[in-house]
matplotlib code that plots the C-alpha trace (Angstrom):
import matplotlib.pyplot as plt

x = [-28.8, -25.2, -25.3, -25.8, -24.1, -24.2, -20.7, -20.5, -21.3, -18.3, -19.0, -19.8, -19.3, -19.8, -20.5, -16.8, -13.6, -10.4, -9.1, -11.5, -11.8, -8.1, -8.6, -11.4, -8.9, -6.1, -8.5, -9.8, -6.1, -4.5, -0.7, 2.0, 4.9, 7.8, 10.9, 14.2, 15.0, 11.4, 11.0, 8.0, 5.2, 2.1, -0.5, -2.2, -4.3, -2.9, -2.3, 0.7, 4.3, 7.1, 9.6, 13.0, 13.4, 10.8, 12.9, 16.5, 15.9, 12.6, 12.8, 9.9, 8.3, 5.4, 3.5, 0.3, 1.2, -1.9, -3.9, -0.6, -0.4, 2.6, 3.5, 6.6, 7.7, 11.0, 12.3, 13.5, 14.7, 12.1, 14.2, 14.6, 11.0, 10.2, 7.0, 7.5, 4.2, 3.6, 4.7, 7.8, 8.7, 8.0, 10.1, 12.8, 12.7, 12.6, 9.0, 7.2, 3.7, 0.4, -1.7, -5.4]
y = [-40.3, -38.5, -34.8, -34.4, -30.9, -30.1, -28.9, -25.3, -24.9, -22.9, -19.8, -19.1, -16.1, -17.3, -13.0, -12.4, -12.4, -14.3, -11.0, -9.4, -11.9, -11.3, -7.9, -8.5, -10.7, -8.4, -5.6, -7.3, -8.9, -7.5, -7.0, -5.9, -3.7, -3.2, -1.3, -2.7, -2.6, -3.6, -0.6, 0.8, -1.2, -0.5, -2.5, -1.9, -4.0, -6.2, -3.6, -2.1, -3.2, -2.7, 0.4, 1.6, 4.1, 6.8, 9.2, 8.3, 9.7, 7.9, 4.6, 2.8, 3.3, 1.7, 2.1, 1.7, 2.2, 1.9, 4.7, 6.7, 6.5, 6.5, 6.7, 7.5, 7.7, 10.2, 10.3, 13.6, 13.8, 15.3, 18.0, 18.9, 18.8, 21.8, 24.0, 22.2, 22.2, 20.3, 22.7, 23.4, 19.3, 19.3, 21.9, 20.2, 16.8, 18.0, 15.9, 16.0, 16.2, 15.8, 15.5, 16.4]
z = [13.7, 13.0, 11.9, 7.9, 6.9, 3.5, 2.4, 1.1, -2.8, -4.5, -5.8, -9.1, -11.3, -15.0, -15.4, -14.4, -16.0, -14.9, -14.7, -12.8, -10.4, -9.9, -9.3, -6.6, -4.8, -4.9, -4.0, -0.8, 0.1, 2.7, 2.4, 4.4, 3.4, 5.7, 5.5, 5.0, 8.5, 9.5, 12.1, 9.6, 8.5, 6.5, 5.3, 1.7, -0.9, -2.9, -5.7, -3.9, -4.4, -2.1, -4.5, -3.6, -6.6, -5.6, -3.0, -2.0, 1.6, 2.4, 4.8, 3.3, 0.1, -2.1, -5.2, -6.5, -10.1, -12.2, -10.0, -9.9, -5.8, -4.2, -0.2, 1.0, 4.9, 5.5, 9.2, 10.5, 14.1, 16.3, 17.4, 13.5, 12.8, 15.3, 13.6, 10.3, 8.2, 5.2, 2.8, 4.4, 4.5, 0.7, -0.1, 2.5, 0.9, -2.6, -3.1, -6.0, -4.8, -5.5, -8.3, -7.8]

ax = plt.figure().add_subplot(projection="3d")
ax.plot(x, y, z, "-o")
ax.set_aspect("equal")
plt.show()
């Protein structure tokens, strides 16, 4: 007797929105953002779109503009960098930083 599978039902959400079942997909997508020169990579939800406008020095930047989040990745030379702490690199890099 050949194997009977039963194919997979779709799934149904009559509850949800076009919209919102955007949103989930874009929520659980993973995506990729490199820099220009593809030496820096970081990987997000769908939510967050590759930027160039945020900080003139950075190397790779994204946005998450809805939720107001923002990454930005600035190389210094490591023989710069010394006992920087995070304070001083703000102040260094002139960046705008961080709503609580």
């Amino acid at each position: 007797m050949a194997d009977q599978t039963t194919p997979p039902r779709p799934i149904s959400a009559p509850h949800l929105s076009a919209i919102a079942i955007v949103s989930l997909v874009l929520a659980v997508q993973k995506k990729e953002i490199a820099s220009d020169d593809n030496k820096l990579k970081v990987t997000t939800s769908g939510f967050w779109v590759k930027r160039s406008d945020l900080n003139k020095e950075a190397a790779l930047q994204a946005a998450y503009k809805s939720k107001e989040m923002y990454v930005m990745v600035i190389s210094d030379a490591k023989s710069t960098v010394g006992n920087m702490t995070l304070d001083s690199i703000i102040k260094r890099h002139a960046i705008v930083c961080c709503k609580k």
